[in-house]
C-alpha positions as CSV (number, residue, x, y, z in Angstrom):
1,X,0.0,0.0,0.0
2,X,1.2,3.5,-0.9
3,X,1.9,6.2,2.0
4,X,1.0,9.8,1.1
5,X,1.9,12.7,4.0
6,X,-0.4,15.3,4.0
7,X,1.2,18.5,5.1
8,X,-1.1,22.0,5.7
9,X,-2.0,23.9,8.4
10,X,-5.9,23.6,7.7
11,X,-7.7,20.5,9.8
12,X,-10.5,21.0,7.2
13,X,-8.4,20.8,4.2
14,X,-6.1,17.6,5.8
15,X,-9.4,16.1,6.5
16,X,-10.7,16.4,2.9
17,X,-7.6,15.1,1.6
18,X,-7.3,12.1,4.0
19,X,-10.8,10.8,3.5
20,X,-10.1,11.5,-0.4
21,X,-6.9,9.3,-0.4
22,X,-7.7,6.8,2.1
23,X,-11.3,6.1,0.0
24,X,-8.6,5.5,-2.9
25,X,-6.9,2.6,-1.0
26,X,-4.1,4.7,0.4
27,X,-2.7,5.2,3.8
28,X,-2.5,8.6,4.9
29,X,-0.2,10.4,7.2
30,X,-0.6,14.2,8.5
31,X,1.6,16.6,9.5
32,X,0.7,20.5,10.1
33,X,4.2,22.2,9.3
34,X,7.1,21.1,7.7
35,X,9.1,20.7,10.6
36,X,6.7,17.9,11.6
37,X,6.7,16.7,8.0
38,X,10.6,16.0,8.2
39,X,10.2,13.8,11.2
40,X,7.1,11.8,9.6
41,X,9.5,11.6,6.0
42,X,12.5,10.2,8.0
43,X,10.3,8.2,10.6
44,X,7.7,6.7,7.9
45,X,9.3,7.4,4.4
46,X,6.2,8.0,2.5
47,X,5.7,7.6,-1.0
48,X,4.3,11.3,-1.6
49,X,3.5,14.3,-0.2
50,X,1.4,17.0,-0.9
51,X,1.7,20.1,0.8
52,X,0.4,23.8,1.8
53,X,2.8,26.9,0.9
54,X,1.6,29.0,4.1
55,X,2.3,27.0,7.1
56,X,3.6,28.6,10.5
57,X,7.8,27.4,11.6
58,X,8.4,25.8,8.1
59,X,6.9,26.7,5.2
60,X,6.0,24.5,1.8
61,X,8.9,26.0,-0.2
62,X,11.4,25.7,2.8
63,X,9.7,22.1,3.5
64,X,10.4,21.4,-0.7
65,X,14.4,22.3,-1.1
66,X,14.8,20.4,2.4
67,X,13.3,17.3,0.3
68,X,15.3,18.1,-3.1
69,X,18.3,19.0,-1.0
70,X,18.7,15.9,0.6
71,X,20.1,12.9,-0.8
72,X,17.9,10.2,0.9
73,X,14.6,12.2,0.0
74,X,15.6,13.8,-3.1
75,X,13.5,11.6,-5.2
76,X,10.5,12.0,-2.9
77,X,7.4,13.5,-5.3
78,X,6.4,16.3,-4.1
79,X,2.4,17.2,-4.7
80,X,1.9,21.7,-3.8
81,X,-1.6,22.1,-2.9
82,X,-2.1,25.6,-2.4
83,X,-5.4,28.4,-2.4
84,X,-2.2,31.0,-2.9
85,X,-3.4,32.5,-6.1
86,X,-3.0,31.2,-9.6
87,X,-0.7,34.3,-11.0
88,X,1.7,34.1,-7.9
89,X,2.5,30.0,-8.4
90,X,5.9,29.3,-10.0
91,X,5.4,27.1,-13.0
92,X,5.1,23.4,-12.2
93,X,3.2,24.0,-9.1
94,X,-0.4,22.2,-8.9
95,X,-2.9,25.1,-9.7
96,X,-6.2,23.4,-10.1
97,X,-8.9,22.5,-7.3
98,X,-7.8,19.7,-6.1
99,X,-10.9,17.6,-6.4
100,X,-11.4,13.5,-6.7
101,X,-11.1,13.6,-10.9
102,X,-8.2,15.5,-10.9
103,X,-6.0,14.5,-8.0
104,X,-6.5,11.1,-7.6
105,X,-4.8,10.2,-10.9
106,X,-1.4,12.5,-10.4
107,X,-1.1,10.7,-6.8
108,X,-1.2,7.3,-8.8
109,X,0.9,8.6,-11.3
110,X,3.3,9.8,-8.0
111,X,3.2,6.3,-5.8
């Protein structure tokens, strides 16, 4: 079974996307900040994650070059999930609603 971490800030929105992922035959781990995130990645090695931008003590882009930077987790896929706005979202970030038809099959593509 694949592990996807879910890392945001929002209850609501970790909520959303754990029900979405776990309905999908995944198991889901949470983590509200990326400093948390870096202990469930080195404790749990998941197969994705898929996190916020905004988060209090460490942030989704800090959180992202942490991953990339590292040579254990460098390979990690890395899913941004963000209500930042469209025209402020560097190029390759995910920009669309992140609803059942379109998420489900980039997180298969990802695991």
């Amino acid at each position: 079974m694949s592990t996807v971490l879910i890392v945001d800030d929002s209850q609501t929105l970790r909520q959303m996307l754990s029900e979405l992922l776990q309905n999908q035959g995944l198991k889901v781990l949470e983590a509200t900040n990326g400093i948390e995130a870096k202990e469930q990645i080195l404790s749990q090695s998941p197969d994705l994650v898929i996190t916020d931008l905004i988060m209090p003590e460490m942030n989704g882009y800090e959180l992202c070059r942490w991953i990339k930077g590292e040579p254990t987790t460098q390979h990690l896929p890395v899913l941004i999930c963000s209500t930042k706005a469209k025209n402020t979202i560097a190029t390759g970030e995910c920009v669309k609603e992140p609803t059942p038809i379109l998420l489900s099959p980039s997180i298969r593509r990802s695991c």
